[in-house]
C-alpha positions in Angstrom: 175.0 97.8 104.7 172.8 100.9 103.7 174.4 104.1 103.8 172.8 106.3 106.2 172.4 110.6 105.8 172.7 112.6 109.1 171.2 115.9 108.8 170.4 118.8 111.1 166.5 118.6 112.4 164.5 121.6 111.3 160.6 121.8 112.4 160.0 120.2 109.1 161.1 117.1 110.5 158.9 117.1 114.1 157.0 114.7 112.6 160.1 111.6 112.4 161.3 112.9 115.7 157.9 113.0 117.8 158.2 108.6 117.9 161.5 108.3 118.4 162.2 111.1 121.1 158.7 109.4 122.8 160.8 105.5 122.7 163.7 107.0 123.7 162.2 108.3 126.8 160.2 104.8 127.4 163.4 103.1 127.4 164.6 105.2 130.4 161.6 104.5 132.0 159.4 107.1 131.4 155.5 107.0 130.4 154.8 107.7 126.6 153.5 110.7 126.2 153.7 112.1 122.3 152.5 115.4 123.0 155.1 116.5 125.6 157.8 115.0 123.2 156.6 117.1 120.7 156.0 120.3 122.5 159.5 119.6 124.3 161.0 119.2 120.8 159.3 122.2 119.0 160.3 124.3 121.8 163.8 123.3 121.9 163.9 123.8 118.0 162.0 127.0 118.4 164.4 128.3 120.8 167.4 126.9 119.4 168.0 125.8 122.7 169.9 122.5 121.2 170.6 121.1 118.5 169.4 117.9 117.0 171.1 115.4 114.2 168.9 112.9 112.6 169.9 109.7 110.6 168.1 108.6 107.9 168.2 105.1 106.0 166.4 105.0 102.4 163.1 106.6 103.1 162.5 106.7 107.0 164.3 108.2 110.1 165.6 105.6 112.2 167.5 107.6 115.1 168.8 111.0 116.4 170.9 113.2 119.1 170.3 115.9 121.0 173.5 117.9 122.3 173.0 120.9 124.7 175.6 123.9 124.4 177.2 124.8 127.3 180.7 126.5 128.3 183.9 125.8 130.4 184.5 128.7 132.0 188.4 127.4 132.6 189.1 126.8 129.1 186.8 129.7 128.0 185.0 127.9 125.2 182.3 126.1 124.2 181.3 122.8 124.7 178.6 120.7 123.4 176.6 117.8 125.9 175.4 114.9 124.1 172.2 114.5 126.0 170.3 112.0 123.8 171.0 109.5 121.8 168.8 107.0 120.3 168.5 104.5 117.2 164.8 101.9 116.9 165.6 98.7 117.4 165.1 97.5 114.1 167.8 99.8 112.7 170.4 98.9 115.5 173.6 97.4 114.3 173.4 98.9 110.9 175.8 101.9 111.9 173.4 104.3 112.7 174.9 105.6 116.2 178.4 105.8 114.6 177.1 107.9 112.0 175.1 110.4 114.1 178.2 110.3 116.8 180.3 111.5 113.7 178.2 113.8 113.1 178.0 115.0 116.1 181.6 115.1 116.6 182.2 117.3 113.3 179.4 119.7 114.1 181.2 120.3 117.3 184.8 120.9 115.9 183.2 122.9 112.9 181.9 124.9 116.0 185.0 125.4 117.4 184.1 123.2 120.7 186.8 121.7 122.9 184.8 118.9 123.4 181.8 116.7 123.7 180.7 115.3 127.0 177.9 112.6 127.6 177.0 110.7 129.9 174.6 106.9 130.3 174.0 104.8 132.9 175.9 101.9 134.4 174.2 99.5 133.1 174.1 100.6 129.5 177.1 98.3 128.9 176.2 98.3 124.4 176.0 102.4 124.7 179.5 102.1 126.4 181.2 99.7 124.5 180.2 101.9 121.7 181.6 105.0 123.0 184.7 103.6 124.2 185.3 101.9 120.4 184.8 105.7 119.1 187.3 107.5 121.0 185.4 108.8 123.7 186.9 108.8 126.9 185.8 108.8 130.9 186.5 111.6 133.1 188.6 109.8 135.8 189.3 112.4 137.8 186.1 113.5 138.3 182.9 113.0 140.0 179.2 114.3 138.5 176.8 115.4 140.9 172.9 117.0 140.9 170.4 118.5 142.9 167.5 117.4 142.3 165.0 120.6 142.9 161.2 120.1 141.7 161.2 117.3 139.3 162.8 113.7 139.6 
């Protein structure tokens, strides 16, 4: 298997990103559109609005994540939301989302966080069985909700 390097995304690396931030929204459905991606990414970098991890194998960037920062106001802390996570298809299998949830997950301790939280949909059933083989766990005793306001 080839090793794969995660490393934190810096403008330097819009460039990688723009494709695979543009598939990942395709496979949810959404129409390709590189320029958004990359204005939505820049900005978010920009910002530093979120964070992103990229994994790398040999010479070409095959997947990323985004997490969001947030805080529980109950526990008083900080806590990270794994919002995006995505690896192309021909690098799937290869260990690539293991190595950017790692990454992920020792970002977020090295930050002090008491926890990560994501969330896919039901029919994700690969994305699940991958979360639930590295530890992560569902909220059982809760429900999500959302209000939808000007955009779907």
């Amino acid at each position: 298997m080839t090793a794969t390097h995660t490393y934190r995304a810096s403008l330097d690396d819009i460039d990688a990103l723009v494709p695979l931030f543009d598939a990942y929204r395709q496979f949810y459905a959404q129409a390709s559109d590189p320029e958004m991606a990359r204005t939505f990414l820049a900005e978010r970098l920009q910002r530093e609005e979120s964070l992103l991890l990229l994994a790398r194998i040999a010479d070409g960037v095959v997947g990323f994540t985004q997490l969001y920062p947030t805080f529980s106001s109950v526990r008083a802390a900080r806590v990270w939301v794994l919002n995006d996570l995505y690896v192309e298809p021909a690098a799937r299998g290869r260990g690539v989302a293991r190595a950017l949830l790692q990454a992920a997950s020792d970002f977020a301790r090295d930050d002090d966080a008491i926890r990560l939280e994501l969330e896919t949909t039901p029919d994700n059933t690969s994305a699940q069985a991958l979360y639930h083989a590295t530890g992560w766990q569902l909220y059982d005793d809760t429900l999500r909700f959302h209000l939808p306001l000007t955009r779907g």
